[in-house]
C-alpha positions in Angstrom: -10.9 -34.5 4.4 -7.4 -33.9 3.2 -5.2 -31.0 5.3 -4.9 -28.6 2.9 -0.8 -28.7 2.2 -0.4 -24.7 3.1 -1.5 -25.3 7.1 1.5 -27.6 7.5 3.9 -26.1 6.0 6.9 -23.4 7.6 6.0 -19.6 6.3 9.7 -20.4 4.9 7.9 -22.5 2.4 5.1 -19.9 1.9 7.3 -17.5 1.3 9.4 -19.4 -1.7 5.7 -20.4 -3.1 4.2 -16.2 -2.8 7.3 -14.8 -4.5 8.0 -17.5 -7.1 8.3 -16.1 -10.7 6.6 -12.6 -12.1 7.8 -9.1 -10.8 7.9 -10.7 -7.4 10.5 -13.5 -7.8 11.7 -15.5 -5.6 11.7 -15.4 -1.4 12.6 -11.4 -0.4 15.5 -11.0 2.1 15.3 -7.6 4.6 18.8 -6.9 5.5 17.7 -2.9 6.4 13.8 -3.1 5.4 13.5 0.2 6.6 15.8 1.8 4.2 12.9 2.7 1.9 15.1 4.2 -1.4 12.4 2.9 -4.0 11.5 6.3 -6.3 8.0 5.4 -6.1 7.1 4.8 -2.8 9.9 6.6 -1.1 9.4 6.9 2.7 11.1 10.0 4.9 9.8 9.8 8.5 7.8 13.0 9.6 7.1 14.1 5.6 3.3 15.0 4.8 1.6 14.6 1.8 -2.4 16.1 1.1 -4.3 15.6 -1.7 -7.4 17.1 -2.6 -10.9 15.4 -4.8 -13.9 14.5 -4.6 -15.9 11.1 -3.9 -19.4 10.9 -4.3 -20.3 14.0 -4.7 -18.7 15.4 -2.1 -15.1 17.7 -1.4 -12.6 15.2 -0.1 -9.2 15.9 1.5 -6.6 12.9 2.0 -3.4 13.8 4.6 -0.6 11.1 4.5 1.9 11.0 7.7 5.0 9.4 7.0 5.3 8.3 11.2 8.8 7.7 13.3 7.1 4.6 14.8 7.8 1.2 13.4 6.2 -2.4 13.7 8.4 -5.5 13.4 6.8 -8.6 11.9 7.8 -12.2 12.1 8.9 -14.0 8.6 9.8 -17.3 9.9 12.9 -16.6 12.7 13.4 -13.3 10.9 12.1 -10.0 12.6 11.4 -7.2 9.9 11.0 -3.8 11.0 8.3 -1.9 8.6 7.7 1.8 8.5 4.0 3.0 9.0 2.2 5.4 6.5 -1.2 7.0 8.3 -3.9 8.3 6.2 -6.8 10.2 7.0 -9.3 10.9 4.9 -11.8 13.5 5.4 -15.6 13.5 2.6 -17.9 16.5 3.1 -15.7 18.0 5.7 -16.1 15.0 7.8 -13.4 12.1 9.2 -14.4 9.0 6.9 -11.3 6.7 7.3 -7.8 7.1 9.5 -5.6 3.7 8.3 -2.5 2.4 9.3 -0.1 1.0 6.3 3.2 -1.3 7.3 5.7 -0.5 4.4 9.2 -2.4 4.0 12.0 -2.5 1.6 13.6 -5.9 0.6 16.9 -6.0 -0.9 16.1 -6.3 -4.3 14.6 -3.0 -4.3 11.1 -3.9 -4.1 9.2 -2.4 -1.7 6.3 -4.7 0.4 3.5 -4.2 1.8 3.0 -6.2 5.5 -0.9 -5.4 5.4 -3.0 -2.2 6.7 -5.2 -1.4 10.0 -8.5 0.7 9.0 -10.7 2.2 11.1 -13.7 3.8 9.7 -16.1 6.8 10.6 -19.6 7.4 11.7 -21.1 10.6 13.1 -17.1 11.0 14.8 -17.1 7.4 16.1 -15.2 3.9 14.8 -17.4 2.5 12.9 -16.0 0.0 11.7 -12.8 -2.2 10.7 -13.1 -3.6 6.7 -10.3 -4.2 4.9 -7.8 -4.7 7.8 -4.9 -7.7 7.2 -1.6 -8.2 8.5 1.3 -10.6 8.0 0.5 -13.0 11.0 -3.0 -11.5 11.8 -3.9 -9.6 15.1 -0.7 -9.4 17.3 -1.0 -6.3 19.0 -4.1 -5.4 21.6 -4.8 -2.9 19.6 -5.4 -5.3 16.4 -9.3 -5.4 15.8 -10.4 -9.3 15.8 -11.5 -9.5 12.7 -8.0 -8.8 11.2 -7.0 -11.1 8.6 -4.2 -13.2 8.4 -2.1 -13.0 5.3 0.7 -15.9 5.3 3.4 -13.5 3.7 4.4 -9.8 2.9 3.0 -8.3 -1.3 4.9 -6.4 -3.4 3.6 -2.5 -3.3 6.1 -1.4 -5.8 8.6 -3.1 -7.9 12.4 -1.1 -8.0 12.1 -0.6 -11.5 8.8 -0.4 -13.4 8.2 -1.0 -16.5 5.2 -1.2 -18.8 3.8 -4.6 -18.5 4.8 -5.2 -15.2 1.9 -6.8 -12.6 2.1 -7.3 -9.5 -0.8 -7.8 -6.6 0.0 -5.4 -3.6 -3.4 -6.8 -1.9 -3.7 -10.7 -2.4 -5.8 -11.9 0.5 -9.4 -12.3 -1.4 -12.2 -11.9 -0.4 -11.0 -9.8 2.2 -8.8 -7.3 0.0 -7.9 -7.6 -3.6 -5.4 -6.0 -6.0 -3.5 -6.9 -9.0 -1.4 -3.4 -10.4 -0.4 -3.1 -14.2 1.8 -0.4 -15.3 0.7 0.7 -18.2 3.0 3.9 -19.4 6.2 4.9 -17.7 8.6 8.3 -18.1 5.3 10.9 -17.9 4.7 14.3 -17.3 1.8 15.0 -15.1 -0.5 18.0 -13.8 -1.6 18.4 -10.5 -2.6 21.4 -8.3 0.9 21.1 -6.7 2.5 21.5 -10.1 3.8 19.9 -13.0 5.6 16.5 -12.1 8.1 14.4 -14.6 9.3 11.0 -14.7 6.4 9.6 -13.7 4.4 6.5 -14.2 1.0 5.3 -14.7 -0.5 2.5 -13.3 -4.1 0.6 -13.7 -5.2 -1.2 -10.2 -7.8 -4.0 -10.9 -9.6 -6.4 -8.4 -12.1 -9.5 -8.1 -13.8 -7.4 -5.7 -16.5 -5.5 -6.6 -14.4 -2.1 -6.7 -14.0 -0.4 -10.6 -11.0 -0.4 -11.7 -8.6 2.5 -10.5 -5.9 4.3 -12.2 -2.9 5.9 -10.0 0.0 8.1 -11.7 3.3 7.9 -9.2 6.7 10.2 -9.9 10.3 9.9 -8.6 10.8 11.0 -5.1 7.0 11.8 -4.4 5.0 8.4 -5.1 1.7 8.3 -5.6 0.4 11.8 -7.1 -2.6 11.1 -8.5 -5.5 8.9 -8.8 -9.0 8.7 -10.6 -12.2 6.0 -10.4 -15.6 5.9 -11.1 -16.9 8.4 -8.3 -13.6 8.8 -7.2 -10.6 11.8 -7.9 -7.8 13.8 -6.4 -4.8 14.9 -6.6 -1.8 15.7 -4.9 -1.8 19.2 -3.2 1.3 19.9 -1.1 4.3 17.7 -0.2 7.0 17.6 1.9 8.8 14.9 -0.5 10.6 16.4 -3.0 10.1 14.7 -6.6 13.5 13.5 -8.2 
């Protein structure tokens, strides 16, 4: 059988190939990655951000920590240092998810995503680990085995967006799956934290078996909102100030 080309070559290579044309472009250089400026997905360590829904039926509450800590990842001989985003979310007044997320900005402004560590809920108890992936796969002790391996970083938000932009913050099928679209940009939009402008809306889609998923983000704050079949909520108190 012929050795498939990507085992043999450098993640240099990889890189060039992930990031070639689109909203990605070419090969992303991390001179400070964790300078995260991007208006969409800002990052201030210590903020908190909780939104409020429901999901299935049932009252959901969603708390995202903006943590001091950081996790380096290799890209080739380059060490990038990504910032980690915790979020906990809570159905029917019990613990359902806590996940890791490993956020970095290049320097064209983009913002990449280095994977995510989830650890479901049972009854109080891990349950579980779907959905985990990181850049390089389980490094840590802490890593749960069945981590994928993803051969390079995904853009989570472009510097700039624009309507028709795509770009696939989860590309590691079948394990996770994402392509985003924006579809309107320079919004105004409720929630029960108030009214928020200059912000966008976005469509995620996937070959999963997941519905499709819209999300509405706003300068300075990120992500606000977000609504699927079964799914809702909405941003209830922030610490990040929208711009």
């Amino acid at each position: 059988m012929r050795t498939p080309i990507a085992v043999v070559l450098p993640l240099s290579c990889l890189l060039v190939m992930r990031f070639a044309g689109g909203a990605e472009g070419a090969m992303p250089v991390f001179t400070t990655p964790p300078a995260i400026s991007n208006p969409y997905h800002p990052f201030t360590p210590d903020a908190v951000k909780v939104f409020h829904g429901k999901k299935d039926g049932k009252a959901s509450v969603i708390v995202d920590l903006y943590l001091e800590t950081t996790r380096a990842f290799q890209l080739d001989a380059t060490s990038v240092a990504t910032h980690v985003l915790q979020e906990t979310e809570f159905a029917g007044g019990q613990l359902v998810e806590i996940s890791h997320n490993f956020f970095a900005q290049a320097d064209d402004g983009n913002v990449y995503y280095f994977g995510e560590l989830v650890d479901t809920y049972d009854n109080g108890a891990v349950s579980g680990h779907e959905g985990s992936w990181l850049v390089g796969g389980p490094t840590d002790p802490g890593d749960p085995a069945i981590t994928a391996n993803a051969p390079a970083p995904t853009v989570f938000m472009v510097a700039s967006p624009k309507v028709g932009d795509t770009f696939k913050p989860e590309d590691l099928f079948p394990t996770v799956d994402e392509t985003v679209t924006v579809k309107a940009v320079g919004l105004k939009v409720g929630t029960p934290a108030g009214k928020f402008s200059n912000s966008i809306r976005v469509e995620e889609t996937t070959q999963l078996e997941d519905p499709p998923e819209t999300k509405w983000y706003t300068r300075g704050v990120g992500v606000i909102k977000g609504r699927t079949k079964g799914e809702a909520f909405g941003l209830v108190a922030s610490t990040l100030a929208a711009q």
